[in-house]
Backbone bond lengths (Angstrom), bond angles and torsions (degrees), N, CA, C in turn:
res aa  C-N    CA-C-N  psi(-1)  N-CA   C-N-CA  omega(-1)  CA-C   N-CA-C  phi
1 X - - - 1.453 - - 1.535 110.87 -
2 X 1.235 102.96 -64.49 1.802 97.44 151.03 1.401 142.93 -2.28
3 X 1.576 92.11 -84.01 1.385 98.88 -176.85 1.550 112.92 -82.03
4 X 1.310 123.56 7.31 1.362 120.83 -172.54 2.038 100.31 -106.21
5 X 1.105 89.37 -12.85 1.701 107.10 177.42 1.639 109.95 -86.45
6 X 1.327 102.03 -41.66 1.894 109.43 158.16 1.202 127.47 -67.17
7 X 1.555 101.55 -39.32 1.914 101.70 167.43 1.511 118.10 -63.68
8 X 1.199 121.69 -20.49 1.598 137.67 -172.21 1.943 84.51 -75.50
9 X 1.247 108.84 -86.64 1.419 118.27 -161.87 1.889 104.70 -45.09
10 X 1.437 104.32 -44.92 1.656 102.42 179.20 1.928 111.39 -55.26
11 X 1.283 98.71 -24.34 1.615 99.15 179.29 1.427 125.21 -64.30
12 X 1.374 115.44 -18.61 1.801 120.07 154.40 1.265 113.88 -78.01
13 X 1.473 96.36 120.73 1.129 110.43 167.68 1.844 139.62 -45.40
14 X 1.876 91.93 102.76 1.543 105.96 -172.47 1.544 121.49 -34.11
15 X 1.550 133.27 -39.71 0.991 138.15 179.77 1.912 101.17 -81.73
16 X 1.205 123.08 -52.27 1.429 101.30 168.06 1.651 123.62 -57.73
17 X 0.952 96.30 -5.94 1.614 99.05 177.98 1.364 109.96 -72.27
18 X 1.146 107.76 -37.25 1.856 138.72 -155.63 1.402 85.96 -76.29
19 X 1.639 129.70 -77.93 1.581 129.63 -157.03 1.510 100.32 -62.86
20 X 1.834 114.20 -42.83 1.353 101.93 -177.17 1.630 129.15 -48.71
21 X 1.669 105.71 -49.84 1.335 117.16 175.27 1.416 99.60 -76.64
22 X 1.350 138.25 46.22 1.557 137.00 171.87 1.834 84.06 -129.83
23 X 0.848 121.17 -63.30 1.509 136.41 -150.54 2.303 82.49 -73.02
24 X 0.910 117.09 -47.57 1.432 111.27 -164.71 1.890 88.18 -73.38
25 X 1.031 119.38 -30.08 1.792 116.61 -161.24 1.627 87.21 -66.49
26 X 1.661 118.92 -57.13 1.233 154.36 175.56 1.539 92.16 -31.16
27 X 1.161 125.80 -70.93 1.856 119.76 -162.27 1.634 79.99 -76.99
28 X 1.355 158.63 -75.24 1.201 148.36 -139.66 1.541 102.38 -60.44
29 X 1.128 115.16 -65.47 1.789 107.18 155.22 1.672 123.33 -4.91
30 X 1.885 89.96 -66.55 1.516 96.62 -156.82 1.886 105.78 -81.39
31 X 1.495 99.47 -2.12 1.720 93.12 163.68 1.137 117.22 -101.31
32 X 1.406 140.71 -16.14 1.262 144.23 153.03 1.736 101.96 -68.94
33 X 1.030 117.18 35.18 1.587 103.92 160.28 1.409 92.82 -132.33
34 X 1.578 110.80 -32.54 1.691 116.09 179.60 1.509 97.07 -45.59
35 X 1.176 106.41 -66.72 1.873 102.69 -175.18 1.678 130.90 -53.85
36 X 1.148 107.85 -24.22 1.222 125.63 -145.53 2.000 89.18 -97.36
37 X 1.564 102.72 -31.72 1.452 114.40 169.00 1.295 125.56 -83.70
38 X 1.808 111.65 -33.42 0.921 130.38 162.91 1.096 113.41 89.12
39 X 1.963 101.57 46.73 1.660 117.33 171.78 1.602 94.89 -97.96
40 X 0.960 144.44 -58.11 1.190 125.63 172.55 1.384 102.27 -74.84
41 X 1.756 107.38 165.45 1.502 112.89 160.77 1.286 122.86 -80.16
42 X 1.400 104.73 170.67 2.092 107.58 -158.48 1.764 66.19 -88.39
43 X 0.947 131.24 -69.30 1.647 108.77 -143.63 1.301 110.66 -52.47
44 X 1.438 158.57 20.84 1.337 153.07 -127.66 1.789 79.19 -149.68
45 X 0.906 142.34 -28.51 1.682 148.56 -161.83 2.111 94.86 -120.33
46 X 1.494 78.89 150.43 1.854 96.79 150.04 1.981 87.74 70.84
47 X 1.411 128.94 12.10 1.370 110.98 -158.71 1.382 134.93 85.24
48 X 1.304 109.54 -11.12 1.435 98.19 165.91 2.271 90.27 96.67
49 X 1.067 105.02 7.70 1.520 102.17 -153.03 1.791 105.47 -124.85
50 X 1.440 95.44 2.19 1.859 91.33 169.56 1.557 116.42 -91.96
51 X 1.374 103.96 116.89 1.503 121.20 175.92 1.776 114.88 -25.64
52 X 1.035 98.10 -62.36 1.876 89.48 -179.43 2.046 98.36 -149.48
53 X 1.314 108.00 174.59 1.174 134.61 162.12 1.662 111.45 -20.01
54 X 1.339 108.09 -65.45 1.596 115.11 -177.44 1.242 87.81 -39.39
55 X 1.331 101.80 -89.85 1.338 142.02 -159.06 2.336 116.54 -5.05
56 X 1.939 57.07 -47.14 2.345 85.70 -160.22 2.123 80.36 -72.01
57 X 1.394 111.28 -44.31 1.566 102.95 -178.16 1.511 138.65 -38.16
58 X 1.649 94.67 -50.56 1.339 134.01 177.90 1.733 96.70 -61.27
59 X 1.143 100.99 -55.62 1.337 100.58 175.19 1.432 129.97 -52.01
60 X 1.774 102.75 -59.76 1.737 93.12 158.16 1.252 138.43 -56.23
61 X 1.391 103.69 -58.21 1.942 93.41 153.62 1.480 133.81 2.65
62 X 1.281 88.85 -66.50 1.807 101.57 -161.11 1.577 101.98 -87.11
63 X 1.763 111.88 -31.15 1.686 105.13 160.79 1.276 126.12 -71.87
64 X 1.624 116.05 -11.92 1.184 121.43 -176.93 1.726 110.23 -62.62
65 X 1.543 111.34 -57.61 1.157 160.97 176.10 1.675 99.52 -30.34
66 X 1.932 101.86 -60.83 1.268 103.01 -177.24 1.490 128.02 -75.48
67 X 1.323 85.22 -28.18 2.174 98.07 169.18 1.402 120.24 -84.52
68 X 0.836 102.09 -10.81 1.947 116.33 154.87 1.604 111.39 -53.38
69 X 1.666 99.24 -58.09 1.813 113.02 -171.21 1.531 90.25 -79.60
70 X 1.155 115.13 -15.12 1.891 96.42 -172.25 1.225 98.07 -75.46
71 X 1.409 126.94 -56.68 0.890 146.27 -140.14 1.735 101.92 -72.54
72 X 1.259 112.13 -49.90 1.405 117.66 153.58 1.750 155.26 -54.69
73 X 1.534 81.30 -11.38 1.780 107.25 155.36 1.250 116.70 -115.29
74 X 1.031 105.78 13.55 1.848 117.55 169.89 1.321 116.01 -94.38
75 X 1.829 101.14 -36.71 1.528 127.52 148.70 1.388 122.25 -13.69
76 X 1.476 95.45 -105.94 1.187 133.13 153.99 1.713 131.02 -31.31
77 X 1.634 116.95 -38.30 1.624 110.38 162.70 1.193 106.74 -90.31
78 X 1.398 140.13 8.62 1.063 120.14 172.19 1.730 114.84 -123.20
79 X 1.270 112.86 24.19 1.459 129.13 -179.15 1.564 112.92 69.70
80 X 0.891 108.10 -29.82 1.448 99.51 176.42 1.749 129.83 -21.63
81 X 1.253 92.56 -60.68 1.404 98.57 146.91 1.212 121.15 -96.42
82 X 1.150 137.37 87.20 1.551 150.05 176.50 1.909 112.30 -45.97
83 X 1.576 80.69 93.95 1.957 94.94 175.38 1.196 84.00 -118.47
84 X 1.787 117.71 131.46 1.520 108.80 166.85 1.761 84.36 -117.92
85 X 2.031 66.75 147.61 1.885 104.91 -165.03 1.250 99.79 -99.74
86 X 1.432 113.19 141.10 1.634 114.44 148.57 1.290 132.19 -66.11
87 X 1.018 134.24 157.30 1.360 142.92 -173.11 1.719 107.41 -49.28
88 X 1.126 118.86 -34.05 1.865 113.87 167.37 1.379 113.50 -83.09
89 X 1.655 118.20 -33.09 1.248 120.12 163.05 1.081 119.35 -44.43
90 X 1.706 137.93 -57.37 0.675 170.76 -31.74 1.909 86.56 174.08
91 X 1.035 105.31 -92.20 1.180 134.95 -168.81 2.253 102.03 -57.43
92 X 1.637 97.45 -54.25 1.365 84.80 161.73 1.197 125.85 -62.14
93 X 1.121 131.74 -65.85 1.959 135.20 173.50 1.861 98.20 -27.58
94 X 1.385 132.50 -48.46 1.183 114.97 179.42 1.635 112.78 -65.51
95 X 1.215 129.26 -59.88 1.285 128.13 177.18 1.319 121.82 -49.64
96 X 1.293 112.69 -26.34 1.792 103.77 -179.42 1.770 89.46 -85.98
97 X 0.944 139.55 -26.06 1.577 153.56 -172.53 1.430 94.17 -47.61
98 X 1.586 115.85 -78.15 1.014 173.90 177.58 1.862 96.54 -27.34
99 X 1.643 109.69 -78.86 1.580 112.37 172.60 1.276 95.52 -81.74
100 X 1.118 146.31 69.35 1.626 130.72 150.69 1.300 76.15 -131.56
101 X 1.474 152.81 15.97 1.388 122.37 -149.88 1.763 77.74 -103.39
102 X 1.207 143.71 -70.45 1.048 136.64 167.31 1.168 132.32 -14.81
103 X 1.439 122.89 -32.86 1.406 121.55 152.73 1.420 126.81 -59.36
104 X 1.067 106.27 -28.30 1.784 123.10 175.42 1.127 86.02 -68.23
105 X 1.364 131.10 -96.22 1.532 115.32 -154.99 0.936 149.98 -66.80
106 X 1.446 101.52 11.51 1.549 144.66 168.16 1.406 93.38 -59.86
107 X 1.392 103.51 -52.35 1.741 124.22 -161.76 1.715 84.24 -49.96
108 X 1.178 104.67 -67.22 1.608 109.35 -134.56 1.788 93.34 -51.02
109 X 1.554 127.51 -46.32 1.047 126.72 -161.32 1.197 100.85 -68.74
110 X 1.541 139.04 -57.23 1.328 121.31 -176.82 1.437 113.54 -42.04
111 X 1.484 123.16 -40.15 1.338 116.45 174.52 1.563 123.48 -49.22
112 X 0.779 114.16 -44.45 1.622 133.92 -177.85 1.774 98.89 -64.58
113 X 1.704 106.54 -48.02 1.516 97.05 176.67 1.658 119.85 -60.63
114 X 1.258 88.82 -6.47 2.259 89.89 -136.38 1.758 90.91 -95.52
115 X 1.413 126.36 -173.01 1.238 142.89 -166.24 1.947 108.42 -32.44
116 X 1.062 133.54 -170.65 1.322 153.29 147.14 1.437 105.54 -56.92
117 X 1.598 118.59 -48.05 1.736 112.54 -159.51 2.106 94.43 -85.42
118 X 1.194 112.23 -29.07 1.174 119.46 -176.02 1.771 113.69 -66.51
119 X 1.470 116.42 -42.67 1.415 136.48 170.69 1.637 115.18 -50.96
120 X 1.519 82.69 -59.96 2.249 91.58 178.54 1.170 108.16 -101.37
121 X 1.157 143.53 7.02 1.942 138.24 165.95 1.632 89.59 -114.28
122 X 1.556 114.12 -79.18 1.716 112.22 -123.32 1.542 91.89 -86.65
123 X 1.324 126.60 10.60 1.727 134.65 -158.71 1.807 90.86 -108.74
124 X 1.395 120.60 -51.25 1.642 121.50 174.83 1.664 109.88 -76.46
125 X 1.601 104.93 -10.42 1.755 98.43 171.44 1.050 122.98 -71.93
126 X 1.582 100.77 -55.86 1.279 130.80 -175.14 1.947 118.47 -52.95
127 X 1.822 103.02 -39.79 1.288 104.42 171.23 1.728 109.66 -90.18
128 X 1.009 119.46 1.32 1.312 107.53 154.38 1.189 118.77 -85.38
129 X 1.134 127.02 -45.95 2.251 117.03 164.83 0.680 102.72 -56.39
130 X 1.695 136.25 -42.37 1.652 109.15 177.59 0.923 129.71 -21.15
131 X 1.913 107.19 -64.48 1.706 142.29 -149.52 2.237 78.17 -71.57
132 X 1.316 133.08 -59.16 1.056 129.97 -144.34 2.020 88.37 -85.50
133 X 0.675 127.34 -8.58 1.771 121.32 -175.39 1.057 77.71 -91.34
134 X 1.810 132.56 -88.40 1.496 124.19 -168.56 1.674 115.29 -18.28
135 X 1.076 123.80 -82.56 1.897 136.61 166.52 1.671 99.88 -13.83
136 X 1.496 118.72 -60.85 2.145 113.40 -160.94 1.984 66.36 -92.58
137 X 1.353 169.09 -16.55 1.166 121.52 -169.50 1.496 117.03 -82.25
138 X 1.394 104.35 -23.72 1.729 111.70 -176.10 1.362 111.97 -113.30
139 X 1.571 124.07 35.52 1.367 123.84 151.71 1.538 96.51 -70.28
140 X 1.460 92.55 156.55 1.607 125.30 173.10 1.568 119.82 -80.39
141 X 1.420 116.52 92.33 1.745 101.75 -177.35 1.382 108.45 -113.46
142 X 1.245 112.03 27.12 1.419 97.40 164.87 1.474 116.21 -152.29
């Protein structure tokens, strides 16, 4: 049942997986700059729950920072940028792939908890990278 549930998900295409979760890192970027400029409001992000302006900045920053590195092993497991891995390489890049997936859907529910703009935008973003992290976490690299 398993593996016939992995053959389903392996059937989207690994490299569209790759630009999609580039293009979703890409809009999460481009709303952490909204705030950070202060075209959207900071309370509309983070829950509705960052103390002031700095605060919500500091915050994008450091998410900016992290969807940068996502975005770059999204790269990289999905050939796009062509690094060939060894067989532990290989095998690590899937497993850290693999337990981050729970953090994603961690994602999705805080969304659902968090503001109005987070519920109807960042809640249908967020479960669409899901669907594209799931796809580069259970390719085969070794």
């Amino acid at each position: 049942a398993i593996n016939n549930m992995l053959d389903k998900i392996r059937k989207f295409d690994l490299k569209k997986a790759g630009y999609g979760g580039c293009i979703i890192g890409l809009f999460n970027i481009m709303i952490h700059m909204f705030v950070i400029f202060q075209i959207i409001p900071y309370t509309w992000v983070n829950g509705g729950r960052t103390a002031s302006q700095v605060a919500a900045q500091e915050i994008s920053v450091s998410s900016i920072i992290m969807t940068v590195i996502n975005i770059l092993i999204a790269l990289v497991a999905t050939q796009i940028i062509p690094i060939k891995l060894n067989r532990i390489a290989g095998i690590t890049l899937s497993a850290f792939l693999i337990l981050t997936l729970p953090f994603s859907f961690i994602g999705i529910i805080q969304q659902f908890l968090g503001t109005m703009f987070e519920k109807i935008v960042m809640s249908v973003v967020t479960i669409i990278g899901f669907c594209f992290d799931t796809r580069i976490a259970f390719e085969k690299r070794w």
